[in-house]
C-alpha positions as CSV (number, residue, x, y, z in Angstrom):
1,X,142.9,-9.6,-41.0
2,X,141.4,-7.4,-38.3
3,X,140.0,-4.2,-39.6
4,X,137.9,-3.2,-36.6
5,X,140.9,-0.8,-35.4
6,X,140.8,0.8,-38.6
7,X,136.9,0.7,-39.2
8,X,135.6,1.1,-35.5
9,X,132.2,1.2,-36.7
10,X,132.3,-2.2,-38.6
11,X,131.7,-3.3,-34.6
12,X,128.1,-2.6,-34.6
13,X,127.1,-4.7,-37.8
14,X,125.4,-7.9,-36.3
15,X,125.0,-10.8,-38.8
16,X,121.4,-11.3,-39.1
17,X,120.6,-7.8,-38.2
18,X,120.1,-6.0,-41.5
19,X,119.2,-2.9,-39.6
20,X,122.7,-2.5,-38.0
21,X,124.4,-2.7,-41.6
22,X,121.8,0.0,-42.8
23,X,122.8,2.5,-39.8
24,X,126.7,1.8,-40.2
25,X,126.2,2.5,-44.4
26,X,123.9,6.0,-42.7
27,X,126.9,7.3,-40.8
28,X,129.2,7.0,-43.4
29,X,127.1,8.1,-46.1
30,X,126.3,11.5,-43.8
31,X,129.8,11.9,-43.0
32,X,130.4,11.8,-46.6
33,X,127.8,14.2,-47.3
34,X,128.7,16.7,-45.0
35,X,132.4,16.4,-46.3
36,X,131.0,17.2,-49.5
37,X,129.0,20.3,-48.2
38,X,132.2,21.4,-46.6
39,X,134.1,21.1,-49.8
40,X,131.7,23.4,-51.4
41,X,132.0,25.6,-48.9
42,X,135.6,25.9,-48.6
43,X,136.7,24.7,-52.2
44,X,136.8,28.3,-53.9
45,X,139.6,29.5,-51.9
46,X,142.8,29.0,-53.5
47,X,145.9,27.2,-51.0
48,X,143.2,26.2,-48.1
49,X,140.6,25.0,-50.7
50,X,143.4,22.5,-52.5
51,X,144.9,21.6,-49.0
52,X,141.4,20.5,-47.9
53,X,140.4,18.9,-51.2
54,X,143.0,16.6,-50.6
55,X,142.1,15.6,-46.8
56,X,138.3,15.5,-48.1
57,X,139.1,13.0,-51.2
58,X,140.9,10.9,-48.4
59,X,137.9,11.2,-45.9
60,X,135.7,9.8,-48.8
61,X,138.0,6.6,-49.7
62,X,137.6,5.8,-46.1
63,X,133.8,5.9,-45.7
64,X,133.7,3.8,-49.4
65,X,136.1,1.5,-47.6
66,X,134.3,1.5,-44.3
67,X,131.2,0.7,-46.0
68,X,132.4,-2.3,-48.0
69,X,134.3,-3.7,-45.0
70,X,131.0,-3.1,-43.4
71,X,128.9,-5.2,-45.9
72,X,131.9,-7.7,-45.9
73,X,131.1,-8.2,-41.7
74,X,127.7,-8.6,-42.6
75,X,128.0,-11.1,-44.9
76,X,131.4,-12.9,-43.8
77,X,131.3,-16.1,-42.4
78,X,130.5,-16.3,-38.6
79,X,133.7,-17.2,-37.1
């Protein structure tokens, strides 16, 4: 299965390359943390704060899933 559409960033992992997997895991990781800084900033008001929540949780799943489909392409077999 093909999750390069989904993951676009799984692209840039080279096998071999340790340093690609490391800035792939960066990106996510600062998207992540700058979803969480939003949520903080947003998360006290009461409809737009819940709404949000919700889009950020989902934001979240994707980088953890981006990052293991990311150590997956670094590790997976070469064909």
């Amino acid at each position: 299965m093909n999750l390069n559409h989904i993951f676009p960033l799984t692209t840039l992992v080279r096998r071999g390359q340790p340093k690609s997997l490391a800035v792939v895991i960066g990106i996510y990781l600062a998207v992540s943390a700058i979803v969480k800084i939003a949520d903080w900033l947003v998360g006290w008001l009461p409809l737009v704060g819940a709404i949000l929540w919700a889009l950020f949780w989902l934001v979240g799943i994707y980088c953890a899933a981006g990052i293991i489909v990311a150590v997956l392409s670094y590790f997976g077999s070469g064909d």
